[in-house]
Biopython code that builds the backbone (N, CA, C, O; Angstrom):
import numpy as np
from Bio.PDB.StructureBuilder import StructureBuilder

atoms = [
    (1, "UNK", "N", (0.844, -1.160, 0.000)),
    (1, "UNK", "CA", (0.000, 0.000, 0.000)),
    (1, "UNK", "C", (0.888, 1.221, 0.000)),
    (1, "UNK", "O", (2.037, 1.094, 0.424)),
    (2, "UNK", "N", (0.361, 2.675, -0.541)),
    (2, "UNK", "CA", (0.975, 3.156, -0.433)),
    (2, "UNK", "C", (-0.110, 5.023, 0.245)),
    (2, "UNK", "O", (-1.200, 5.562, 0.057)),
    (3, "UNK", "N", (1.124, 5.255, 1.008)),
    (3, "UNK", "CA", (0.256, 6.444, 1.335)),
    (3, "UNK", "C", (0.668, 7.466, 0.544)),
    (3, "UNK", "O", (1.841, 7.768, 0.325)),
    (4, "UNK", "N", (-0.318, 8.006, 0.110)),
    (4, "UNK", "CA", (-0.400, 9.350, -1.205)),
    (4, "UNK", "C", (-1.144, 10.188, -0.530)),
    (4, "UNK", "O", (-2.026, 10.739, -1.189)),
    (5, "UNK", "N", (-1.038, 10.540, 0.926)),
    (5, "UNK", "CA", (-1.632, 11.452, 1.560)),
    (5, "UNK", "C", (-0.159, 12.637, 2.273)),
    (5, "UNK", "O", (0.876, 12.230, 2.801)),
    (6, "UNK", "N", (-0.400, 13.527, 2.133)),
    (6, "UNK", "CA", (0.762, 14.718, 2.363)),
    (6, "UNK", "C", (1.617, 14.129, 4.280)),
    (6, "UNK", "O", (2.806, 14.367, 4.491)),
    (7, "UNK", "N", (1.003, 13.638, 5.029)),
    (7, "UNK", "CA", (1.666, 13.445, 6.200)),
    (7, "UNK", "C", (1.576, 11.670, 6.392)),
    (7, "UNK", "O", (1.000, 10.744, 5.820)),
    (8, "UNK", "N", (2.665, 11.869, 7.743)),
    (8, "UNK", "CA", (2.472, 9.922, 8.211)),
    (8, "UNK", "C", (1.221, 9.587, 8.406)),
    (8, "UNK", "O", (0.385, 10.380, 8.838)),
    (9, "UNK", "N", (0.973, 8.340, 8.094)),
    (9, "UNK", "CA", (0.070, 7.718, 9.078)),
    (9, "UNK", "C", (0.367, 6.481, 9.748)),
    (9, "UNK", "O", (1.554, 6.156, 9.774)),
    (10, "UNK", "N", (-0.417, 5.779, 10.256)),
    (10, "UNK", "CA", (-0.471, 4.354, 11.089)),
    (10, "UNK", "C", (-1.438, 3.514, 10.796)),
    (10, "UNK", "O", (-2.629, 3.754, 10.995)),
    (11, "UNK", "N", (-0.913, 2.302, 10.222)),
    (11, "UNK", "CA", (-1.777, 1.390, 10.250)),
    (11, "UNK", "C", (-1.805, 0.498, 11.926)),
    (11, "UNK", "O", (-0.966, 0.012, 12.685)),
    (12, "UNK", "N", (-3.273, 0.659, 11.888)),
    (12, "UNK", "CA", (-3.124, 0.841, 13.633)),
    (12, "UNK", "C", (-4.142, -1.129, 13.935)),
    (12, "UNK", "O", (-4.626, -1.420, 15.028)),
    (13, "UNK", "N", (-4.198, -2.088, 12.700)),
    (13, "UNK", "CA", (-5.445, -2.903, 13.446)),
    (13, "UNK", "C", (-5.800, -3.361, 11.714)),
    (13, "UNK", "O", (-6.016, -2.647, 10.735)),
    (14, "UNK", "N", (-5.750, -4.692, 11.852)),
    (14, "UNK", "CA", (-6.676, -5.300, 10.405)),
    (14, "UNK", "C", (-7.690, -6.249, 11.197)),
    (14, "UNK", "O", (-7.421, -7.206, 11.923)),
    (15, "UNK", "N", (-8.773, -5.780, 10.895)),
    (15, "UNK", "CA", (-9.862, -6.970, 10.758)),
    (15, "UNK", "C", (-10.659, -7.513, 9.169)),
    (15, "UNK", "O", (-10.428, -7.162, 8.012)),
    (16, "UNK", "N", (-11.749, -8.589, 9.790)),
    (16, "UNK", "CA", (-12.384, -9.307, 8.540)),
    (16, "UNK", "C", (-13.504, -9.329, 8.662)),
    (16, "UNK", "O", (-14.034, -9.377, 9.772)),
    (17, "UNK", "N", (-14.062, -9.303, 7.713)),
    (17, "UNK", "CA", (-16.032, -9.803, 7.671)),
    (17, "UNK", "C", (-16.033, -10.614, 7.605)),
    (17, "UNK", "O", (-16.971, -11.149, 8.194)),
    (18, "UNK", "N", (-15.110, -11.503, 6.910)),
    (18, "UNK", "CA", (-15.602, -12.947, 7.045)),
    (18, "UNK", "C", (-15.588, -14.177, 8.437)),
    (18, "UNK", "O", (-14.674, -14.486, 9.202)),
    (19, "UNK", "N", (-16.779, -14.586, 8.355)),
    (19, "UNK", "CA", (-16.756, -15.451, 8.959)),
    (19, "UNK", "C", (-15.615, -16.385, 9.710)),
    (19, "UNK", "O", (-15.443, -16.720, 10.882)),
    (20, "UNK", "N", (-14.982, -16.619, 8.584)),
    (20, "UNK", "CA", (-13.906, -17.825, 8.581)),
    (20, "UNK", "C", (-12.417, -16.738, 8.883)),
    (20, "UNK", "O", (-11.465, -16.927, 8.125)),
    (21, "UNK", "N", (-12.308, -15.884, 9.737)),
    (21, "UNK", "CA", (-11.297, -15.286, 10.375)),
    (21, "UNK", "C", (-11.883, -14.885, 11.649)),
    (21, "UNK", "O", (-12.965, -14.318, 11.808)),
    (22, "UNK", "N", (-10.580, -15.444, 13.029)),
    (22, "UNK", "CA", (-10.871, -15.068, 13.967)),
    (22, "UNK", "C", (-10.150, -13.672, 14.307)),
    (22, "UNK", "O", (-9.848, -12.833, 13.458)),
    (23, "UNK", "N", (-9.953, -13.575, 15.510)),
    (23, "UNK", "CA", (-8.908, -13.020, 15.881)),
    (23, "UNK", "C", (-7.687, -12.444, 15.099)),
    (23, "UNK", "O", (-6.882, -13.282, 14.695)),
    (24, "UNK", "N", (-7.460, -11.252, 14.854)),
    (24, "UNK", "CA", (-5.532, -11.015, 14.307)),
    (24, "UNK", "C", (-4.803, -9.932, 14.854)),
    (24, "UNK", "O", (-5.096, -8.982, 15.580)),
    (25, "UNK", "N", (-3.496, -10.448, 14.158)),
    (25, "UNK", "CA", (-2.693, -9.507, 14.902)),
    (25, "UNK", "C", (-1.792, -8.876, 13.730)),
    (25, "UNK", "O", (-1.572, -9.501, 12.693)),
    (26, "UNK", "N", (-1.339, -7.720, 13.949)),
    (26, "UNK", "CA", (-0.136, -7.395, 13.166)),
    (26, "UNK", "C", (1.019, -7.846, 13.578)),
    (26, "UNK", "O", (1.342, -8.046, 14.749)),
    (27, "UNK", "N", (1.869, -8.067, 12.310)),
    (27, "UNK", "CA", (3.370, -8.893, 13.252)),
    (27, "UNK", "C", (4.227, -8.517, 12.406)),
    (27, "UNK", "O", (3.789, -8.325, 11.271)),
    (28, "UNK", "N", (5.576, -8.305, 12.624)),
    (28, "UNK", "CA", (6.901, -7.506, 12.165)),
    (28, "UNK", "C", (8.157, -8.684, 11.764)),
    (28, "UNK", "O", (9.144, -8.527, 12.482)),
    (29, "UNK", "N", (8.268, -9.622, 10.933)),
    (29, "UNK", "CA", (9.176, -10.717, 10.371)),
    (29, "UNK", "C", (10.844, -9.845, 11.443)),
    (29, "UNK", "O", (10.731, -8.631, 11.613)),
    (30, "UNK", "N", (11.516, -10.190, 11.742)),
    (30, "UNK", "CA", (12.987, -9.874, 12.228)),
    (30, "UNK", "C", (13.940, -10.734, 11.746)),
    (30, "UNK", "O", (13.854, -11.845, 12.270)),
    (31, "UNK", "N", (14.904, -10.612, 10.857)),
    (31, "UNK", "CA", (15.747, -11.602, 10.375)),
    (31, "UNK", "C", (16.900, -11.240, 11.643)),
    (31, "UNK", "O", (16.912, -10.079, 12.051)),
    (32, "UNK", "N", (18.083, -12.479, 12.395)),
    (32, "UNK", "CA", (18.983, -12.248, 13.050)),
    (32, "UNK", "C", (20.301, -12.541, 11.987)),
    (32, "UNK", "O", (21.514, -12.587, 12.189)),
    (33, "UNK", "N", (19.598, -12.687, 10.956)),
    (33, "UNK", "CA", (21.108, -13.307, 10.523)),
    (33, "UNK", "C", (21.771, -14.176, 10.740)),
    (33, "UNK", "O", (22.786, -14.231, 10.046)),
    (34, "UNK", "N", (21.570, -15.256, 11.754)),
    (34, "UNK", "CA", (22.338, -15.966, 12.203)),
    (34, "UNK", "C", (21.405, -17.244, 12.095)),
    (34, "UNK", "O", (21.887, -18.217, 12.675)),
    (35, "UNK", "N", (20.278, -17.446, 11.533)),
    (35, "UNK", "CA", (19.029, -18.683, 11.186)),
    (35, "UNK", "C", (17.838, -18.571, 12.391)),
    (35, "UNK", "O", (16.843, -19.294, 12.422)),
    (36, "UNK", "N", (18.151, -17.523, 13.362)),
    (36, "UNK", "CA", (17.244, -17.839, 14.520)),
    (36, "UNK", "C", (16.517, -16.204, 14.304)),
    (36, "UNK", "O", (16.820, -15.210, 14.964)),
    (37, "UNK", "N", (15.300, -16.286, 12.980)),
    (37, "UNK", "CA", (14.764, -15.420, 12.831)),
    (37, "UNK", "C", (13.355, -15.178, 13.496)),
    (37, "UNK", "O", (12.729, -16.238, 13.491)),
    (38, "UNK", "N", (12.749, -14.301, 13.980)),
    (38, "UNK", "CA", (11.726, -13.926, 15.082)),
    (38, "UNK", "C", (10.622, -13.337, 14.413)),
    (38, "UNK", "O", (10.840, -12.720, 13.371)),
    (39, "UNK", "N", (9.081, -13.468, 15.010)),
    (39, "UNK", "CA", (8.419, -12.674, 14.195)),
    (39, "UNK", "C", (7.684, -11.713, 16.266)),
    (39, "UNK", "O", (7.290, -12.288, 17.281)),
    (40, "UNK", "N", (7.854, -10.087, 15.946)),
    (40, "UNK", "CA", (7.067, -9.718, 16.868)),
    (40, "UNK", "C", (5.583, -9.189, 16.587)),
    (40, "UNK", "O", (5.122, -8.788, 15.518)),
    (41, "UNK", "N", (4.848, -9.314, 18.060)),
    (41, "UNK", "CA", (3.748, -8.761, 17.493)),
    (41, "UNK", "C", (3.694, -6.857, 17.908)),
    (41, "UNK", "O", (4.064, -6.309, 18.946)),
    (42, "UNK", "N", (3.004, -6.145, 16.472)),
    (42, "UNK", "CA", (3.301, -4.549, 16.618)),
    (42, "UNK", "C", (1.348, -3.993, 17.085)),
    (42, "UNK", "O", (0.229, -4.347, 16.714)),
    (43, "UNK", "N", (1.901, -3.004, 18.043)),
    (43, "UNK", "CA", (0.407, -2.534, 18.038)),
    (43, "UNK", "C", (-0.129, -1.768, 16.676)),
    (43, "UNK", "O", (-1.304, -1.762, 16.307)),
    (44, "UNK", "N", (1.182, -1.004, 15.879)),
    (44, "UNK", "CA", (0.820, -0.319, 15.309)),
    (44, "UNK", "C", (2.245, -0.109, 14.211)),
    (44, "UNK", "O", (3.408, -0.036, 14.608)),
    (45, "UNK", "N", (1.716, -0.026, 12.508)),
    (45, "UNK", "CA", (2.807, 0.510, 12.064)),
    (45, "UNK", "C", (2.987, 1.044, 11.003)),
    (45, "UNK", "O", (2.449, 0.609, 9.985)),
    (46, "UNK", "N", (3.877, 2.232, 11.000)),
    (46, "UNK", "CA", (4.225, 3.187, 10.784)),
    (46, "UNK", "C", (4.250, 3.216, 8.679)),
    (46, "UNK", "O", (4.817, 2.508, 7.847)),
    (47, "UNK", "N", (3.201, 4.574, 8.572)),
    (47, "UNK", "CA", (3.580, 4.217, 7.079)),
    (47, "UNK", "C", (4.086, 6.034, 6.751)),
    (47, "UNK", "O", (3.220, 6.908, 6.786)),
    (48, "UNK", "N", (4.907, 6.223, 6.583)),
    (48, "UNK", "CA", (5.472, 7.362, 5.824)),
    (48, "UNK", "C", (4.854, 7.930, 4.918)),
    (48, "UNK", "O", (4.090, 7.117, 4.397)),
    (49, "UNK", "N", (4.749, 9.554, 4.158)),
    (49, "UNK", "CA", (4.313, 10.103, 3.604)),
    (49, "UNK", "C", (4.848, 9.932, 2.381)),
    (49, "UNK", "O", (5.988, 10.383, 2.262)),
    (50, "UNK", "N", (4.213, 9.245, 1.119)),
    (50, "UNK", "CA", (4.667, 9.023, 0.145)),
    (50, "UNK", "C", (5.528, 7.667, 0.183)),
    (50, "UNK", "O", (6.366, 7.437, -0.689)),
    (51, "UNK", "N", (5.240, 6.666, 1.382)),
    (51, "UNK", "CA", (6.138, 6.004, 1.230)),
    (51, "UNK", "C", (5.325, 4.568, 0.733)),
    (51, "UNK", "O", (4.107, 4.703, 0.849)),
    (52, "UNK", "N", (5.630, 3.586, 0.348)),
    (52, "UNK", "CA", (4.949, 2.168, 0.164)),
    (52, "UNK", "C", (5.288, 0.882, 0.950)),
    (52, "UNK", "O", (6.402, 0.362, 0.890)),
    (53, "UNK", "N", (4.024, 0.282, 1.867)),
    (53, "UNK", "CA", (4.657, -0.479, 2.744)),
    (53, "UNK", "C", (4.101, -1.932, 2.087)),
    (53, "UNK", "O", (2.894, -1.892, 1.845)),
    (54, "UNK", "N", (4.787, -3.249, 1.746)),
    (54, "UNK", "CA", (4.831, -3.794, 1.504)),
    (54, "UNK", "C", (3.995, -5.139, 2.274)),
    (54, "UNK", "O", (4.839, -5.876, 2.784)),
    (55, "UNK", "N", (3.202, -5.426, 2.396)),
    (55, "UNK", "CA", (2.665, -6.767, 3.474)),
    (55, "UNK", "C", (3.358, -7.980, 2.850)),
    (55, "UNK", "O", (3.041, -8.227, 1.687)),
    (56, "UNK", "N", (4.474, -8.969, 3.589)),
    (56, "UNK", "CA", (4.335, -10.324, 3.289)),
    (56, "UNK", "C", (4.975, -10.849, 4.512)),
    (56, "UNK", "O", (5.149, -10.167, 5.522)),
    (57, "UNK", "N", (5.342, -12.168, 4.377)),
    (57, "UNK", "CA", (5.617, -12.928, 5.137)),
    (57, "UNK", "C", (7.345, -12.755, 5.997)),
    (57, "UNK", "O", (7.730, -12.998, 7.141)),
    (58, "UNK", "N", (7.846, -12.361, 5.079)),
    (58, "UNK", "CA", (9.066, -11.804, 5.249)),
    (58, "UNK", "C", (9.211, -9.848, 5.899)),
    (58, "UNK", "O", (10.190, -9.104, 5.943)),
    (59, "UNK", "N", (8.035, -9.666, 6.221)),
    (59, "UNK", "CA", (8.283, -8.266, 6.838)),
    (59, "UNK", "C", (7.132, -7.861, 7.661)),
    (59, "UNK", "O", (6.687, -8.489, 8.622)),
    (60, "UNK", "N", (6.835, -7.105, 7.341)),
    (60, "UNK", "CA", (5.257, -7.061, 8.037)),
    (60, "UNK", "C", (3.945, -7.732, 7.753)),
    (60, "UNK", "O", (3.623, -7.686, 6.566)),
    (61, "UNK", "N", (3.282, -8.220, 8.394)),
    (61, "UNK", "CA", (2.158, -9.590, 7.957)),
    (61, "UNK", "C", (0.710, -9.262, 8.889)),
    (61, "UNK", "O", (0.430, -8.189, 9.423)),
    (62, "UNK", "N", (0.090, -10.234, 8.898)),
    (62, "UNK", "CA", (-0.823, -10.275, 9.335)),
    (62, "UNK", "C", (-1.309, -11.498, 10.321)),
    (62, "UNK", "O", (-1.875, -12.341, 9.625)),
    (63, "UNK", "N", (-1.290, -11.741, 11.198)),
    (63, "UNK", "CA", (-1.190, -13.416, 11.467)),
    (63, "UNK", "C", (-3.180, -13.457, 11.985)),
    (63, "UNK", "O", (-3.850, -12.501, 12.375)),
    (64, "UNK", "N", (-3.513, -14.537, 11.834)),
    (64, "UNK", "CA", (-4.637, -15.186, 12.103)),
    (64, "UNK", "C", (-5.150, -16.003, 12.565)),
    (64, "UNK", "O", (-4.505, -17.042, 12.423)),
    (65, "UNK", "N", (-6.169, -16.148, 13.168)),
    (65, "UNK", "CA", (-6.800, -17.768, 14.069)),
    (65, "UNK", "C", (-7.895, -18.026, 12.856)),
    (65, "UNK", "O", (-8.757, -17.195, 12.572)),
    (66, "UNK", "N", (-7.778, -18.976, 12.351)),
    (66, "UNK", "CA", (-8.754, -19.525, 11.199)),
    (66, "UNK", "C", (-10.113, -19.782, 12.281)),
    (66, "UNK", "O", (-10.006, -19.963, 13.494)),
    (67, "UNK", "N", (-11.353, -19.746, 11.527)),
    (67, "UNK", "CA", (-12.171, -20.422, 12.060)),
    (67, "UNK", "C", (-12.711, -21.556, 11.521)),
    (67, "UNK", "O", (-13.451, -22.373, 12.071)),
    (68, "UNK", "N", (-12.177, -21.545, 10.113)),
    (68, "UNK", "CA", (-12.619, -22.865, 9.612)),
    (68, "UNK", "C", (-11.507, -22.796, 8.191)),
    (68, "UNK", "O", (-11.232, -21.731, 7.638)),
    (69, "UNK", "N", (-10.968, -24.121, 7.762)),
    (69, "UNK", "CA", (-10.282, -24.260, 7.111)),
    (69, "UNK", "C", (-10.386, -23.833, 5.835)),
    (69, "UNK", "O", (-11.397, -23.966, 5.145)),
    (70, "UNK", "N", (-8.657, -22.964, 5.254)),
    (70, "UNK", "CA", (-8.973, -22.418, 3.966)),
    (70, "UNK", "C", (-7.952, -23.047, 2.950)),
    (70, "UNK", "O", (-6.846, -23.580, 3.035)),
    (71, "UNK", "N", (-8.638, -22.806, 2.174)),
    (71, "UNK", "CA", (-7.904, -23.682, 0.611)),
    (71, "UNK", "C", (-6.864, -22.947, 0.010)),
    (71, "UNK", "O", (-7.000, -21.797, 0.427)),
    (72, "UNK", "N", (-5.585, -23.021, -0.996)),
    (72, "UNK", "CA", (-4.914, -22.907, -1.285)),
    (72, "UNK", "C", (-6.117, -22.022, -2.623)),
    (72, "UNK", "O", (-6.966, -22.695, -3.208)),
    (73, "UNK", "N", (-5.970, -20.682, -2.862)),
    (73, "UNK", "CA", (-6.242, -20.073, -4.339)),
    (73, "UNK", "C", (-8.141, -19.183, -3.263)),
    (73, "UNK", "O", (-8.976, -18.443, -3.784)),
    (74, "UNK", "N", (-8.129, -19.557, -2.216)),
    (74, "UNK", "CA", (-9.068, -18.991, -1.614)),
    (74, "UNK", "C", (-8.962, -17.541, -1.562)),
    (74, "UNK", "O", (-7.823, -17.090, -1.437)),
    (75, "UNK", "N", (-10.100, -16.590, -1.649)),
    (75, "UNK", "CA", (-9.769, -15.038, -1.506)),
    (75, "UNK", "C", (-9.948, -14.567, -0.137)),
    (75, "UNK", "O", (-10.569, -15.551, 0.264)),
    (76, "UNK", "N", (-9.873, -13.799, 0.891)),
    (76, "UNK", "CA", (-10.376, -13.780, 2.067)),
    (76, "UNK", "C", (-10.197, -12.141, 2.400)),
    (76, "UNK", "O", (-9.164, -11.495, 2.574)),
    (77, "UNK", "N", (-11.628, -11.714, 2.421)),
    (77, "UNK", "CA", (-11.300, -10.194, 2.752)),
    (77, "UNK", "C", (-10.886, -9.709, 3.784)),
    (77, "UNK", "O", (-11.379, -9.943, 4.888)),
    (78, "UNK", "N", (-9.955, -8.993, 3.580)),
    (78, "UNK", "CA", (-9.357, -7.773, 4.991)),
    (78, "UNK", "C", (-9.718, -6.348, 4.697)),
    (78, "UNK", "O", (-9.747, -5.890, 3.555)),
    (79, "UNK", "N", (-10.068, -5.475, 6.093)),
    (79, "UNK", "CA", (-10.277, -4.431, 6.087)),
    (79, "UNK", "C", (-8.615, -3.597, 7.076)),
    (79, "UNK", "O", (-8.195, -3.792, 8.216)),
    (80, "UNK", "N", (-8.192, -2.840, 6.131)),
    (80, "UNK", "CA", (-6.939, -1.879, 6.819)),
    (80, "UNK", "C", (-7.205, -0.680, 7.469)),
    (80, "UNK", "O", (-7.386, 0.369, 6.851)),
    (81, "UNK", "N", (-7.252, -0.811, 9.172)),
    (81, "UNK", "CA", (-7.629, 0.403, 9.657)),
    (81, "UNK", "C", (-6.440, 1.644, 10.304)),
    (81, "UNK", "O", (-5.466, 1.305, 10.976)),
    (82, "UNK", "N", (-6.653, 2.633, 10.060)),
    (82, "UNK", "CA", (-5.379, 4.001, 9.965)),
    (82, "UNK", "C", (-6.012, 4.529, 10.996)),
    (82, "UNK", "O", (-7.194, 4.425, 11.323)),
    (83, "UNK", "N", (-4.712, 5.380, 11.721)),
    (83, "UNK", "CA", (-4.950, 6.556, 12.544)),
    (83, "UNK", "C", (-5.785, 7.802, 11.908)),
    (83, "UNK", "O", (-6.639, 8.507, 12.446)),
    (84, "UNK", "N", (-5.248, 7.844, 10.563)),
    (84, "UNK", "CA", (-5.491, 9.043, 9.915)),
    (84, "UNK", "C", (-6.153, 9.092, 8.624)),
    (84, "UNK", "O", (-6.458, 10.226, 8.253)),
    (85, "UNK", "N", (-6.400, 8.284, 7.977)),
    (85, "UNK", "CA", (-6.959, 7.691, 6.895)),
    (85, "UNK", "C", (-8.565, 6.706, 7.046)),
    (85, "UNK", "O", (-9.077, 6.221, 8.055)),
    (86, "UNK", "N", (-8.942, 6.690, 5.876)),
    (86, "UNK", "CA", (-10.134, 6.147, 5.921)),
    (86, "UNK", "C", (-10.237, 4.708, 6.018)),
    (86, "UNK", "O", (-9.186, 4.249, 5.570)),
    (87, "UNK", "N", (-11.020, 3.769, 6.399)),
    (87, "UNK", "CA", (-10.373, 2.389, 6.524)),
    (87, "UNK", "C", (-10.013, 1.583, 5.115)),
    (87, "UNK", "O", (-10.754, 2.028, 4.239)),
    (88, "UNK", "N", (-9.302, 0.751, 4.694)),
    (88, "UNK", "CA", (-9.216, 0.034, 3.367)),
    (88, "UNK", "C", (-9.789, -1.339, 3.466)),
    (88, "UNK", "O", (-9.526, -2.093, 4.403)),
    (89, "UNK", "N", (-10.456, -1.598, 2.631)),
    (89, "UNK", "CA", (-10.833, -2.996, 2.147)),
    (89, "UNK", "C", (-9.694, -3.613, 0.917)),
    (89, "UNK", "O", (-9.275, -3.080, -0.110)),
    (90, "UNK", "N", (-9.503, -4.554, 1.344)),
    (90, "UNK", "CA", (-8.312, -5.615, 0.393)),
    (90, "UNK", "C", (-8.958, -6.931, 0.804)),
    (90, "UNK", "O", (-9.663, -7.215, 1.773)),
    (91, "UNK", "N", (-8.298, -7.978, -0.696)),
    (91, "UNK", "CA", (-8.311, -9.386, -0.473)),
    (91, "UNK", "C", (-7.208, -9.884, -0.473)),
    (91, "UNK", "O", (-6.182, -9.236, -0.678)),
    (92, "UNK", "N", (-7.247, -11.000, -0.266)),
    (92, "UNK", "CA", (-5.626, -11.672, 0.143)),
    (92, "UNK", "C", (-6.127, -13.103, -0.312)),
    (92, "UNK", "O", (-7.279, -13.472, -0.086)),
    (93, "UNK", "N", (-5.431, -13.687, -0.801)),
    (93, "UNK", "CA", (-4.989, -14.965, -1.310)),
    (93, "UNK", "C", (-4.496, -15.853, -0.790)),
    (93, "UNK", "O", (-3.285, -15.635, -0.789)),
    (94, "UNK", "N", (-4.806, -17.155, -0.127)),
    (94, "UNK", "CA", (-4.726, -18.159, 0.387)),
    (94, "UNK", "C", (-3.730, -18.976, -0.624)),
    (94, "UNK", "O", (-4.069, -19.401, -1.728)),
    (95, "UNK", "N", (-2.321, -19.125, 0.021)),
    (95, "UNK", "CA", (-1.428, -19.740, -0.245)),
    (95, "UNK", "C", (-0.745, -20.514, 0.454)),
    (95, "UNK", "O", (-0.695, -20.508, 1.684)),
    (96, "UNK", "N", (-0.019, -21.426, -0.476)),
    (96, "UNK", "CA", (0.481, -22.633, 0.519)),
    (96, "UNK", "C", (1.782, -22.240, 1.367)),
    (96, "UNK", "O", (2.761, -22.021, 0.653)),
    (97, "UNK", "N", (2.010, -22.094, 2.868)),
    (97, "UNK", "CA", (3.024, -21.866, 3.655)),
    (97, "UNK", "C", (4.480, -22.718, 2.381)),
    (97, "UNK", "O", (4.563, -23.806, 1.812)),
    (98, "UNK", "N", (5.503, -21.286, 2.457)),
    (98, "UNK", "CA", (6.549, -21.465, 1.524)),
    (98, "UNK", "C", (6.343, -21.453, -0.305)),
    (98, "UNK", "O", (7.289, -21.656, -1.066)),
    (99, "UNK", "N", (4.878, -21.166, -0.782)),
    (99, "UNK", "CA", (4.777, -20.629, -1.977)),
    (99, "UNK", "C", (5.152, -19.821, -2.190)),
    (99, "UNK", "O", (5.028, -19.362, -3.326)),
]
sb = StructureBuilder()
sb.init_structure("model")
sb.init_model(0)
sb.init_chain("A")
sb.init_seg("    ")
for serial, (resi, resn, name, xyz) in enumerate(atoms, 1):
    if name == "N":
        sb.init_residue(resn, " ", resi, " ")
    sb.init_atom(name, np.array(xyz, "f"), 0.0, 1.0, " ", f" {name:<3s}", serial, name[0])
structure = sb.get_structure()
């Protein structure tokens, strides 16, 4: 995503309509370099003015409690909520852990 709004904002919280998502959290990938890489969980994070923040598995993510099992090529809506911005609706794609 990218913010095209003149100041920072914060992505502060993702939730879902769907059913089949419980609970989530935002979480921050940490590489040590050394194979003993960490993921923390963030209350909140930081998107720069003009800047583009990237969601994947390797940086900032989304983690989830399924409520019922999802398929590989499944769509599953998320809503992106900001300090300062209006909320976003996105889908995300159900892929196989290491695709």
């Amino acid at each position: 995503m990218t913010n095209i709004g003149g100041g920072e904002d914060r992505l502060t919280k993702v939730t879902s309509p769907s059913d089949s998502v419980g609970r989530t959290m935002l979480s921050r990938h940490k590489s040590s370099g050394r194979g003993a890489d960490t993921m923390r969980m963030k209350e909140s994070v930081r998107v720069p003015a003009g800047a583009t923040l990237a969601m994947s598995p390797f940086d900032v993510s989304v983690m989830t409690r399924m409520n019922s099992r999802w398929r590989a090529g499944e769509v599953v809506p998320f809503v992106l909520h900001f300090r300062h911005s209006a909320p976003v609706e996105v889908l995300a794609v159900v892929v196989r852990p290491g695709s």
